[in-house]
DSSP file (Angstrom, degrees, kcal/mol; ACC not computed):
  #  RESIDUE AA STRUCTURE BP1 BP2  ACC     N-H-->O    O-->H-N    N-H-->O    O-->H-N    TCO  KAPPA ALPHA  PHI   PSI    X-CA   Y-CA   Z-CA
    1    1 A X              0   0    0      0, 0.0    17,-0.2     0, 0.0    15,-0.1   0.000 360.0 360.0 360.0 -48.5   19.9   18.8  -60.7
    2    2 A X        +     0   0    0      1,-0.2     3,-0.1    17,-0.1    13,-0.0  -0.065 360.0  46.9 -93.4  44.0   23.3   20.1  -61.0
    3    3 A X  S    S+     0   0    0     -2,-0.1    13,-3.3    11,-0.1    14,-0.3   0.381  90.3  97.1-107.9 -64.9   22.9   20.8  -64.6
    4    4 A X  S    S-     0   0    0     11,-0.3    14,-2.0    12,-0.2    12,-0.7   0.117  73.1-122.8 -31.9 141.5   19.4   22.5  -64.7
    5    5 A X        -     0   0    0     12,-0.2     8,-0.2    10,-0.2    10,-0.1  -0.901  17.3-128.2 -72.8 123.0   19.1   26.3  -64.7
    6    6 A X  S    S-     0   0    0      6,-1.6     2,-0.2    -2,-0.4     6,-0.2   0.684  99.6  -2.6 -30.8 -42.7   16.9   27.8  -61.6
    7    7 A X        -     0   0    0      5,-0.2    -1,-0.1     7,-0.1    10,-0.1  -0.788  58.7-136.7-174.6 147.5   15.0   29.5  -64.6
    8    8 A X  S    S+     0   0    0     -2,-0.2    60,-0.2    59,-0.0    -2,-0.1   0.858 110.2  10.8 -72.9 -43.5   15.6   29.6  -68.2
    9    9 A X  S    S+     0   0    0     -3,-0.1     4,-0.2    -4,-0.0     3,-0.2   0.722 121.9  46.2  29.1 -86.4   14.8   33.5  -67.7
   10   10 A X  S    S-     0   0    0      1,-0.2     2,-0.6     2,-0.1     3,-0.3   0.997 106.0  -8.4 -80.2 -77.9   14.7   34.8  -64.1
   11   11 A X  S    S+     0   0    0      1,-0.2   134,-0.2   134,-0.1    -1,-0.2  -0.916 116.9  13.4-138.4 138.2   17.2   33.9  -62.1
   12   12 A X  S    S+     0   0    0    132,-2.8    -6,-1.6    -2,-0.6     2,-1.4   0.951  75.3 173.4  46.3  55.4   20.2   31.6  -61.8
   13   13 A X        +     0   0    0    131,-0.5     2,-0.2    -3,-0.3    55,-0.1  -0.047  35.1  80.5 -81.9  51.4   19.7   31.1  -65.4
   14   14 A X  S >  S-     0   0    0     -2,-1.4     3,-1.5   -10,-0.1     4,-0.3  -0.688  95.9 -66.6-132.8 173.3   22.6   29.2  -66.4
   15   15 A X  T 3  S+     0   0    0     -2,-0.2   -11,-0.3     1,-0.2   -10,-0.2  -0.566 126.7  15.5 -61.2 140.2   23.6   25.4  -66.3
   16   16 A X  T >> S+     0   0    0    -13,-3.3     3,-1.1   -12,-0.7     4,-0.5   0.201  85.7 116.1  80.7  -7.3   23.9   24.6  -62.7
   17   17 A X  H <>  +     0   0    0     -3,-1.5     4,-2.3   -14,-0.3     5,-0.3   0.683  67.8  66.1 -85.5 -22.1   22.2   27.6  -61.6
   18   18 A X  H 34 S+     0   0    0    -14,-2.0    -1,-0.3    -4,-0.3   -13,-0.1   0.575 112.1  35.1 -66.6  -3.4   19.2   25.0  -60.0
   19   19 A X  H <4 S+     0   0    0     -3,-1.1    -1,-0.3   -15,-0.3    -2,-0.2   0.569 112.5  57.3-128.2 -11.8   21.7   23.6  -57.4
   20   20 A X  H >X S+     0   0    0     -4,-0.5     4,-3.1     2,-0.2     3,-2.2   0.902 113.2  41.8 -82.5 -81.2   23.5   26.9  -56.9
   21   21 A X  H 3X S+     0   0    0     -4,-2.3     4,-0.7     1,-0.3   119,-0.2   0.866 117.8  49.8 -27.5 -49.0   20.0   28.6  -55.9
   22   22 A X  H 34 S+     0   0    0     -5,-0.3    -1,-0.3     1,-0.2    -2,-0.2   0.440 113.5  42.5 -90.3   7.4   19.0   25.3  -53.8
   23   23 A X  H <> S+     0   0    0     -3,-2.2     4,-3.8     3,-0.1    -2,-0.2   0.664 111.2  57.3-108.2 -36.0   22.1   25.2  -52.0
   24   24 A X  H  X S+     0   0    0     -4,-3.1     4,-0.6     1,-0.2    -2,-0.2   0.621 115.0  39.3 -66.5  -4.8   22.1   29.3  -51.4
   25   25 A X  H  X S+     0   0    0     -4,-0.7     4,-2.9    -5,-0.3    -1,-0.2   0.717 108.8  57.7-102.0 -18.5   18.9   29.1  -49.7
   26   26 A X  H  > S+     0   0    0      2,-0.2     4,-3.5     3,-0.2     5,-0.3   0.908 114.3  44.5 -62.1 -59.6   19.8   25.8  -47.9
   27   27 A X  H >X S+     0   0    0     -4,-3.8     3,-3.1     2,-0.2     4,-0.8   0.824 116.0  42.7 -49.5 -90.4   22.9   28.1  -46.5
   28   28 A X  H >X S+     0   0    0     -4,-0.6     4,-2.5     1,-0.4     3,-0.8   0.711 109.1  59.3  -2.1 -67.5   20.9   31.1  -45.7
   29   29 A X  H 3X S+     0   0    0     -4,-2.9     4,-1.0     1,-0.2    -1,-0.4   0.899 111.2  47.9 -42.4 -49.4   18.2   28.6  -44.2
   30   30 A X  H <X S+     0   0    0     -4,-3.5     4,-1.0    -3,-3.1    -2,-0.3   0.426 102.1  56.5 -51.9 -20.2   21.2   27.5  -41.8
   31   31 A X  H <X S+     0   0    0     -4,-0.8     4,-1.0    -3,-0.8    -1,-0.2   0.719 100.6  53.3-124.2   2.0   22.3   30.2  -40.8
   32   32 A X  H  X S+     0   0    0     -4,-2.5     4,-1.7    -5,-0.2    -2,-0.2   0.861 105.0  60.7 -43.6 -51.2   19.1   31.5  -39.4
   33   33 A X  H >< S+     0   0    0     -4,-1.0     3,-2.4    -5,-0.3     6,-0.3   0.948 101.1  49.5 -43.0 -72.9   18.9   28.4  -37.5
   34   34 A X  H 3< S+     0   0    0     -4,-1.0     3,-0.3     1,-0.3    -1,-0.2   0.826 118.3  43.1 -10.6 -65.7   22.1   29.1  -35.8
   35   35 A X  H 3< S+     0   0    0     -4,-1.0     2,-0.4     1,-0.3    -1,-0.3   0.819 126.0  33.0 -44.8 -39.8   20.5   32.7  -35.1
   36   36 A X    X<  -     0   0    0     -3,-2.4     3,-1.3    -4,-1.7    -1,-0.3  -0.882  63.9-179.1-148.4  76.9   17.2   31.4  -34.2
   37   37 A X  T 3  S+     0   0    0     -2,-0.4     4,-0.2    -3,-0.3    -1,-0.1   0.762  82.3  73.7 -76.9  -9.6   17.4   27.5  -32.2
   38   38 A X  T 3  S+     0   0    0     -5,-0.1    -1,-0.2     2,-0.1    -5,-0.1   0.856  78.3  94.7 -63.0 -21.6   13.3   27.7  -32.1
   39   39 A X  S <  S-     0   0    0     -3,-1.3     2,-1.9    -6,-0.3     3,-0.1  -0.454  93.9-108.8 -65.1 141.0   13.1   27.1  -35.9
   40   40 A X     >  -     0   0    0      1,-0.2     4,-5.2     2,-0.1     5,-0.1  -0.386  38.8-170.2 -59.7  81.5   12.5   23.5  -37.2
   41   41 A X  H  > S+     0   0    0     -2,-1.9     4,-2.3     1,-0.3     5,-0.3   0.843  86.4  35.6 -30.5 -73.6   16.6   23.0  -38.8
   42   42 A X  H  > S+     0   0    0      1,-0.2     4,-3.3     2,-0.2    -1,-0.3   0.861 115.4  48.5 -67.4 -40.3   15.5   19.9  -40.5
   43   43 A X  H  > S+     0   0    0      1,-0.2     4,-2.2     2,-0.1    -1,-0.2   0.990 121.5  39.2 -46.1 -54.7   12.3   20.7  -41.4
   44   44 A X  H  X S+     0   0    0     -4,-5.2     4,-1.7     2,-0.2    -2,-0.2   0.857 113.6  56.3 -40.1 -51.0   13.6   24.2  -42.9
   45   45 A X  H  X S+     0   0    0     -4,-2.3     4,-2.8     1,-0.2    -1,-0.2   0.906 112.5  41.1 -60.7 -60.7   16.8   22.5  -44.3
   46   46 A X  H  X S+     0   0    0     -4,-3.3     4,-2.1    -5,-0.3    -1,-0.2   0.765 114.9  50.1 -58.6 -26.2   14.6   19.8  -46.4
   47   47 A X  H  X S+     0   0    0     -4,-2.2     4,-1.4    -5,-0.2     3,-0.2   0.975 104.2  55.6 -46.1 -73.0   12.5   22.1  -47.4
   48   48 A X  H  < S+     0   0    0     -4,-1.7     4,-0.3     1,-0.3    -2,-0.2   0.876 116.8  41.2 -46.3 -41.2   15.4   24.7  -48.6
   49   49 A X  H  < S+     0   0    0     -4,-2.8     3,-0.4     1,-0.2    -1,-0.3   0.957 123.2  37.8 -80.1 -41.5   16.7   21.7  -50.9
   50   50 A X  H >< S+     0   0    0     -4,-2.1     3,-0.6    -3,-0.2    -2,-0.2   0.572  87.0  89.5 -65.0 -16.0   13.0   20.4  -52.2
   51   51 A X  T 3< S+     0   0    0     -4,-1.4    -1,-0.2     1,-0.2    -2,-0.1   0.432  99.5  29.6 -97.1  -2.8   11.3   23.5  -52.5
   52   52 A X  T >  S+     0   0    0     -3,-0.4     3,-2.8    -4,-0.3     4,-0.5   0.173  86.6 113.4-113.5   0.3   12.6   23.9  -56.6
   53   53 A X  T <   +     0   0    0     -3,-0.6     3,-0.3     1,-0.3    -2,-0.1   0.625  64.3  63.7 -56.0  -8.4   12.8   20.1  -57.3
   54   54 A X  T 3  S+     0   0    0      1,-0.2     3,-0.4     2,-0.1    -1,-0.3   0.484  82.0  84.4 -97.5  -4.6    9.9   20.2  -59.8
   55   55 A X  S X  S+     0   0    0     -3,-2.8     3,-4.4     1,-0.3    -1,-0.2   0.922  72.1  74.7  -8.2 -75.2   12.0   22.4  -62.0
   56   56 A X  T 3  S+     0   0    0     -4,-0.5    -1,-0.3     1,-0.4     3,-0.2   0.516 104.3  34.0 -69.2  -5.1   13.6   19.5  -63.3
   57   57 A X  T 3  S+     0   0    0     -3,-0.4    -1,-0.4    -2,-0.2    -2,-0.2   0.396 107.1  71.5-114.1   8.0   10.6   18.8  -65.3
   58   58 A X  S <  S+     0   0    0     -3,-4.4     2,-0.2    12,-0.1    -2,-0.2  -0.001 102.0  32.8-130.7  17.9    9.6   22.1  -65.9
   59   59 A X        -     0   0    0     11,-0.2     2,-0.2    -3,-0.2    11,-0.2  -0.909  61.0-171.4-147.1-170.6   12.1   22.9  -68.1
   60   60 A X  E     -A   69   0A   0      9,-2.0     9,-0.9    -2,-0.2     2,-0.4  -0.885  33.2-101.8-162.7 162.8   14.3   21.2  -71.0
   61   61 A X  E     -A   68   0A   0     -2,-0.2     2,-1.0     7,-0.2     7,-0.3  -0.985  30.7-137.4-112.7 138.8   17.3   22.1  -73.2
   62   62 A X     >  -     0   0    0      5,-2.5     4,-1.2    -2,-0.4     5,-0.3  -0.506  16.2-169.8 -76.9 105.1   16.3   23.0  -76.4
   63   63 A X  T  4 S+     0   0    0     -2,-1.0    -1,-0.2     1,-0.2     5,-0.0   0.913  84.3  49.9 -57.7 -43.4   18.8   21.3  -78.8
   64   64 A X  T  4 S+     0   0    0      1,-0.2    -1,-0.2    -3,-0.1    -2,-0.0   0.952 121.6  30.5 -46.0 -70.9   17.5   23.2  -81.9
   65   65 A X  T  4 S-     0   0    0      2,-0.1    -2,-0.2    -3,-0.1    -1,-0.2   0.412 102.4-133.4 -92.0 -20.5   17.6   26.7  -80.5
   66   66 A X  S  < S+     0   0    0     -4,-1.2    -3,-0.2     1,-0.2     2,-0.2   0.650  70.4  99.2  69.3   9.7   20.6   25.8  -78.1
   67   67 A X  S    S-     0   0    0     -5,-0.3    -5,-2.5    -7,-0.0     2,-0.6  -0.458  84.4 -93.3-118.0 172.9   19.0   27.4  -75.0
   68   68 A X  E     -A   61   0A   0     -7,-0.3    -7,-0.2   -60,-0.2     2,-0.2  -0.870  46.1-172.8 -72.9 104.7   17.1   26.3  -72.2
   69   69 A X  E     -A   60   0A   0     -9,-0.9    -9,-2.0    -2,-0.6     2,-0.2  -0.640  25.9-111.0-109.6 155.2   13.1   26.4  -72.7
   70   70 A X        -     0   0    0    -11,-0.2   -11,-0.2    -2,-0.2   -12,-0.1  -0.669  44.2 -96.0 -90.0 149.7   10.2   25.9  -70.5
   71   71 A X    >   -     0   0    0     -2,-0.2     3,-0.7     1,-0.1     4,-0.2  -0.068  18.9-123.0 -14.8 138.9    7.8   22.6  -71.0
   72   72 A X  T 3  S+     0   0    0      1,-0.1     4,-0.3     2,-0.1    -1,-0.1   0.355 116.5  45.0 -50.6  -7.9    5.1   22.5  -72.5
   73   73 A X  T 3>>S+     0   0    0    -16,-0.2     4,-2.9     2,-0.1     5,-0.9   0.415  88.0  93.3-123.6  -8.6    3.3   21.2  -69.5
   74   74 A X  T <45S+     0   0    0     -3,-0.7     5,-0.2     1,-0.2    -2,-0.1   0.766  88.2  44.2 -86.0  -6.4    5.1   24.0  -67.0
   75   75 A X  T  45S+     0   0    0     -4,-0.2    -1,-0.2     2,-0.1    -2,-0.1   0.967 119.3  41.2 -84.1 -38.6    2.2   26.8  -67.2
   76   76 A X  T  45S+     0   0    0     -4,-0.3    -2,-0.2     1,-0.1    -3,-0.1   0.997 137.1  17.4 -86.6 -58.7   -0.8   24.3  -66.9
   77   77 A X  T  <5S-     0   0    0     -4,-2.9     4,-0.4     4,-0.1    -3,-0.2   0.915  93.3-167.3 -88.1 -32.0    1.1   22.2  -64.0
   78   78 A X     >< -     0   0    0     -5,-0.9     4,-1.1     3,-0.1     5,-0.1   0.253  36.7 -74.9  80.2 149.6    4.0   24.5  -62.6
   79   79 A X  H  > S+     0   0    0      2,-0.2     4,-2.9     3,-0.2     5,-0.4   0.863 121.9  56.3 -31.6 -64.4    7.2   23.8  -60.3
   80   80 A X  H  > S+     0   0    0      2,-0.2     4,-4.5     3,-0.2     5,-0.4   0.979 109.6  37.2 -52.9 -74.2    5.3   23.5  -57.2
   81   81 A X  H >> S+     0   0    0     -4,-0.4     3,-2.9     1,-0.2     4,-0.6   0.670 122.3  46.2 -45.4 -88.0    2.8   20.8  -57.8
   82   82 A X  H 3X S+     0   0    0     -4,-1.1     4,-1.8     1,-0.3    -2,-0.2   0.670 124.3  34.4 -58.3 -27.5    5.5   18.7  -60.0
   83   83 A X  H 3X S+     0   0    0     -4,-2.9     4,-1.7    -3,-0.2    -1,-0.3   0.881 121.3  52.8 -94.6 -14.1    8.6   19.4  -56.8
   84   84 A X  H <X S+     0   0    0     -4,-4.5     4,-0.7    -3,-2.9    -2,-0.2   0.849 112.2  40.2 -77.7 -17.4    5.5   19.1  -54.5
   85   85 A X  H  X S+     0   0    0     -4,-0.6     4,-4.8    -5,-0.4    -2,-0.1   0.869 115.2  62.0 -71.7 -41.8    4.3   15.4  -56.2
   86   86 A X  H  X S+     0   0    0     -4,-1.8     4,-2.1     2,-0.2     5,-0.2   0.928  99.0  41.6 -25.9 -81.1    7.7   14.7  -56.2
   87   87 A X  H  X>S+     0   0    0     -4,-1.7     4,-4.6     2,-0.2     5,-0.6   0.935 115.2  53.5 -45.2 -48.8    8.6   14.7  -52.8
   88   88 A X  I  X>S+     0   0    0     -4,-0.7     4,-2.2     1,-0.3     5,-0.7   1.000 113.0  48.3 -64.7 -51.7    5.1   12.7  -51.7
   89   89 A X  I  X5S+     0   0    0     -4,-4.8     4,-1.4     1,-0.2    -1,-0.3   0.839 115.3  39.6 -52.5 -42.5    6.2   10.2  -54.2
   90   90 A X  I  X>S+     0   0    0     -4,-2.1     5,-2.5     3,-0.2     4,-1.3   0.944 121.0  45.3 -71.0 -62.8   10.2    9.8  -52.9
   91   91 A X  I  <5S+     0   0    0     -4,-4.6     7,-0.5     1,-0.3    -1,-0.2   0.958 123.5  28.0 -63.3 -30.7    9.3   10.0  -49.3
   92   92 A X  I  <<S+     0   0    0     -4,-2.2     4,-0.3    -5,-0.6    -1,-0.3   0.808 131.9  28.4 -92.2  -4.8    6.4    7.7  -49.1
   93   93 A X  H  <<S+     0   0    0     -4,-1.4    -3,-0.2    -5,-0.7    -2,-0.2   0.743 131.5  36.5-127.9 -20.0    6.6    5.1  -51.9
   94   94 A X  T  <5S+     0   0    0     -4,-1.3     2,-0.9    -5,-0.2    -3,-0.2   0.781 136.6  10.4 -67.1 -83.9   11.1    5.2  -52.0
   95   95 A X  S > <S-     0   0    0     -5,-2.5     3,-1.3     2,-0.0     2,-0.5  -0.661  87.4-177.6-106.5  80.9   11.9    5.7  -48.6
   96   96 A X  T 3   +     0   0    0     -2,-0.9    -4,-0.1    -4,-0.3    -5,-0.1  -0.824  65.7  18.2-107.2 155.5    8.8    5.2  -46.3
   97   97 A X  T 3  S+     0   0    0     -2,-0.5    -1,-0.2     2,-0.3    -5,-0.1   0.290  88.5 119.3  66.5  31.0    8.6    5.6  -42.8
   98   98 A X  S <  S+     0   0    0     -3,-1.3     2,-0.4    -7,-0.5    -2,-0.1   0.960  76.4  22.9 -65.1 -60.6   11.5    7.3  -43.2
   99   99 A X  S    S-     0   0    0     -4,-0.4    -2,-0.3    -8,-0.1    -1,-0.1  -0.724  94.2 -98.6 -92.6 143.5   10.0   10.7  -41.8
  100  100 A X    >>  -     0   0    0     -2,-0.4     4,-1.1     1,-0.1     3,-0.7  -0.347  31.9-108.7 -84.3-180.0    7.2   11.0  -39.6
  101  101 A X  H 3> S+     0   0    0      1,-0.3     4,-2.2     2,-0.2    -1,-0.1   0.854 118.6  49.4-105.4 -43.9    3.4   11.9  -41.1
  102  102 A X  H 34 S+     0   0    0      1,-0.2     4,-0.3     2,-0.2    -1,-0.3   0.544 113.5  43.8 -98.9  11.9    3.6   15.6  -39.4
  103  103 A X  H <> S+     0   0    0     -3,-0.7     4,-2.2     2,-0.1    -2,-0.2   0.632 107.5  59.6 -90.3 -19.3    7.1   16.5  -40.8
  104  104 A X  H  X S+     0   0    0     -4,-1.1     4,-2.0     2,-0.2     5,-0.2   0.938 111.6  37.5 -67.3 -50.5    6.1   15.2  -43.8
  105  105 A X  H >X S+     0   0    0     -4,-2.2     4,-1.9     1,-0.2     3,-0.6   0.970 113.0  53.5 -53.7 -49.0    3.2   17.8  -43.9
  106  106 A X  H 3> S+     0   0    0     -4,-0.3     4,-0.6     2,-0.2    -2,-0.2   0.894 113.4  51.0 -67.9 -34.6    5.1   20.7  -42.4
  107  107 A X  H 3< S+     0   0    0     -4,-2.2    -1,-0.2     1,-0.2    -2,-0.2   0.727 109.6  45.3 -49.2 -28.3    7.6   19.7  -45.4
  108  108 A X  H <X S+     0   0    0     -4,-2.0     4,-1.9    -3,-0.6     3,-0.5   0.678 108.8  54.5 -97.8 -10.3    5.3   19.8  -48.2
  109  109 A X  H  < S+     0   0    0     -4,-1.9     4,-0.3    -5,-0.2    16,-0.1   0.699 104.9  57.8-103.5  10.1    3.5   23.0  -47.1
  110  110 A X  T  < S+     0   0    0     -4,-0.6    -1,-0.2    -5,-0.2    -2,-0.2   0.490 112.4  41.0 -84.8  -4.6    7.0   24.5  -47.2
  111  111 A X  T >4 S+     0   0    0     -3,-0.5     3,-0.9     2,-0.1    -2,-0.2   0.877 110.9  53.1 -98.3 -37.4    7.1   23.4  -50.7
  112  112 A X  T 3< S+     0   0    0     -4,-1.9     9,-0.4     1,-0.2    10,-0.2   0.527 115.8  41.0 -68.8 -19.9    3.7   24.4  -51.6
  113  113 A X  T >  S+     0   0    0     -4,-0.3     3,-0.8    -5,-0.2    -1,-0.2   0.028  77.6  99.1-115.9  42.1    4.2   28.1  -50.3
  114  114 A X  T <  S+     0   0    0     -3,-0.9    -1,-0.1     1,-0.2    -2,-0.1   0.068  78.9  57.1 -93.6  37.3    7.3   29.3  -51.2
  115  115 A X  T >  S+     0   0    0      7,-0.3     3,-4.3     1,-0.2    -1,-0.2   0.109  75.0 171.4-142.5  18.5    6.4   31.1  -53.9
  116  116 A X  T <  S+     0   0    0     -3,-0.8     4,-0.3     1,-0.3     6,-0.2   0.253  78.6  13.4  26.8-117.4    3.9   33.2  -51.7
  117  117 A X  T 3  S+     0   0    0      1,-0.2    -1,-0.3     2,-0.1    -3,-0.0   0.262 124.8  62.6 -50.4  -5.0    2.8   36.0  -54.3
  118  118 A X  S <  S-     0   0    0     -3,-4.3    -1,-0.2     0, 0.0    -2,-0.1  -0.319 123.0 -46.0-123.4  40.7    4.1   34.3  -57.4
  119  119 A X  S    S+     0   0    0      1,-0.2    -3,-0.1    -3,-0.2    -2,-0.1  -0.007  83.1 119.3 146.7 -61.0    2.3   31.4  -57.5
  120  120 A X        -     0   0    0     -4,-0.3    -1,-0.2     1,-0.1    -7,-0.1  -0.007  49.7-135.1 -65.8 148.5    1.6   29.3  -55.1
  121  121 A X  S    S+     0   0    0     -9,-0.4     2,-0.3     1,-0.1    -1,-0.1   0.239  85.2  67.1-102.7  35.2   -2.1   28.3  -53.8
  122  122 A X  S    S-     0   0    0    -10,-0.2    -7,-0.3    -6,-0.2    -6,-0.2  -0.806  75.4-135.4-169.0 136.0   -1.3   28.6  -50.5
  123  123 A X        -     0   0    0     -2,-0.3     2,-0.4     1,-0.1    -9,-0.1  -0.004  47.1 -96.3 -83.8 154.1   -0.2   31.5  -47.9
  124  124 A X        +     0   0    0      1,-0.1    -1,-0.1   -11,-0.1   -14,-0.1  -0.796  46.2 179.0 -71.6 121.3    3.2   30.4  -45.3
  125  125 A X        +     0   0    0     -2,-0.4     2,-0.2   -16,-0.1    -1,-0.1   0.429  53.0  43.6-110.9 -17.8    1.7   29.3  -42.3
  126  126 A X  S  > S-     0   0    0    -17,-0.1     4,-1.0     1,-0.1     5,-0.1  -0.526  88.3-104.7-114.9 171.8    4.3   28.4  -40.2
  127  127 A X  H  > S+     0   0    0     -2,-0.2     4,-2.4     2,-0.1     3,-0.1   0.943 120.3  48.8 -58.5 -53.5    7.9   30.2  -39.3
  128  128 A X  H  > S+     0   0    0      2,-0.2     4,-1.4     1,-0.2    -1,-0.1   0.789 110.0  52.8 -43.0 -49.4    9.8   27.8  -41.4
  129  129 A X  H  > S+     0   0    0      2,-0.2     4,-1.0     1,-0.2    -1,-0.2   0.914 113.2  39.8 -60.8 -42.0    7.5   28.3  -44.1
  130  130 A X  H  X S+     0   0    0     -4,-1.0     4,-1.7     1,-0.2     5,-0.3   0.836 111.6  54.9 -82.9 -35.6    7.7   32.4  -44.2
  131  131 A X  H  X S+     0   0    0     -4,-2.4     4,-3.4     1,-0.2     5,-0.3   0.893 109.6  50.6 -71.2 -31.7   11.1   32.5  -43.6
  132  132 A X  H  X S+     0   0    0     -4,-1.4     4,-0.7     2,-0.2    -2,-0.2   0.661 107.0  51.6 -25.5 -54.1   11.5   29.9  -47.0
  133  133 A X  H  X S+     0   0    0     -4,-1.0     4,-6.8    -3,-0.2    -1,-0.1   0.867 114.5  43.2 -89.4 -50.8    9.6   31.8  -49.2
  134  134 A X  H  X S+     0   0    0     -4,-1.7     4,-1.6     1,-0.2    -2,-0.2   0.970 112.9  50.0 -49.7 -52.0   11.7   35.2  -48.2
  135  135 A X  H  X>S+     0   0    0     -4,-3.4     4,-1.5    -5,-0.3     5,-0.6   0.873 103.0  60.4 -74.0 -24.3   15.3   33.5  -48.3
  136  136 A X  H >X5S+     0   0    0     -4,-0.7     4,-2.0    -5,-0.3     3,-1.0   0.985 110.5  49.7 -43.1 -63.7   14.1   32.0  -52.0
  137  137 A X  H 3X5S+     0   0    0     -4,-6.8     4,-1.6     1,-0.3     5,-0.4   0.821 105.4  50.8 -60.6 -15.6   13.9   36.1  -52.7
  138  138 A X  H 3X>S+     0   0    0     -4,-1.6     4,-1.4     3,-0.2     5,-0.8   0.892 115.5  39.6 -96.4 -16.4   16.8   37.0  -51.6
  139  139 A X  I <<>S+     0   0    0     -4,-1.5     5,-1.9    -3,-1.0     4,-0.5   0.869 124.4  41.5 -41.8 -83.1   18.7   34.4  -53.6
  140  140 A X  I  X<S+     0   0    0     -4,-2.0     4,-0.9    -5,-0.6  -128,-0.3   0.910 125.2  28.5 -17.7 -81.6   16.6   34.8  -56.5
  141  141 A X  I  <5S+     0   0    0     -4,-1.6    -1,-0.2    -5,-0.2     4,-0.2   0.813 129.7  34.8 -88.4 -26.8   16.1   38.2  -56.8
  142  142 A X  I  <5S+     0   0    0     -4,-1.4    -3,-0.2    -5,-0.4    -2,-0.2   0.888 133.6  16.5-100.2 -39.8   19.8   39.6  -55.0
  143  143 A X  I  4<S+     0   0    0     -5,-0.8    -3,-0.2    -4,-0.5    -4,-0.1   0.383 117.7  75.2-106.6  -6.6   22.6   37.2  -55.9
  144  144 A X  S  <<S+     0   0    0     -5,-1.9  -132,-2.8    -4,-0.9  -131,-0.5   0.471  90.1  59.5 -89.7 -10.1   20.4   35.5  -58.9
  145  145 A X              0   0    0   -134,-0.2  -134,-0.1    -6,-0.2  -135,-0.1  -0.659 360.0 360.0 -98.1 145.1   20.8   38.1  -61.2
  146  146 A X              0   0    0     -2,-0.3    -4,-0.0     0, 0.0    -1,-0.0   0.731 360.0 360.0-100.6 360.0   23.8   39.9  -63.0
């Protein structure tokens, strides 16, 4: 995780850049909260930190080429399913009855629709959710770039 690149490509494309990204959106997720004490903090928070974990399988570094390359596997299955399998696996089958069964949901459909228009098969339903998908772009697209 603190190795990984956000993207080989797009945005926080460098070694570290996956924990750099998940920590600027984590902030940024917090300090709405502050703004705004009706949002779910924890839900948001966990979210902000899970919501690129399937990166890590969704790219590799190429030793040959000396760069950072996508999977073979990352167009057919993608970041989302893999950080969204992820999570179900960790929370229920690692830690379970750690979180309760409707945080668990409200977490995974903040992982499964942050990527709104880019991806994801399912729209932000919630506050938490929309606000998630937005603070991703402004990481991403404003501080993720040179």
């Amino acid at each position: 995780f603190y190795i990984w690149p956000a993207s080989p490509v797009h945005h926080h494309s460098f070694s570290g850049g996956l924990s750099l990204h998940s920590l600027e959106v984590a902030n940024f997720c917090d300090d709405f909260c502050k703004k705004c004490p009706k949002l779910k903090r924890d839900i948001l928070l966990t979210g902000a930190i899970w919501h690129d974990a399937g990166k890590l399988k969704s790219y590799y570094f190429n030793t040959q080429e000396n760069k950072w390359d996508y999977a073979p596997h990352y167009k057919t299955i993608g970041h989302i399913s893999e950080g969204h399998s992820e999570f179900v696996r960790v929370v229920r089958h690692i830690f379970p009855n750690t979180i309760r069964e409707h945080e668990i949901a409200e977490i995974e459909h903040l992982i499964l629709s942050h990527h709104r228009e880019y991806g994801s098969n399912v729209q932000p339903q919630t506050k938490e959710a929309f606000l998630l998908h937005h603070l991703d772009c402004v990481s991403a697209f404003v501080f993720g770039k040179p």
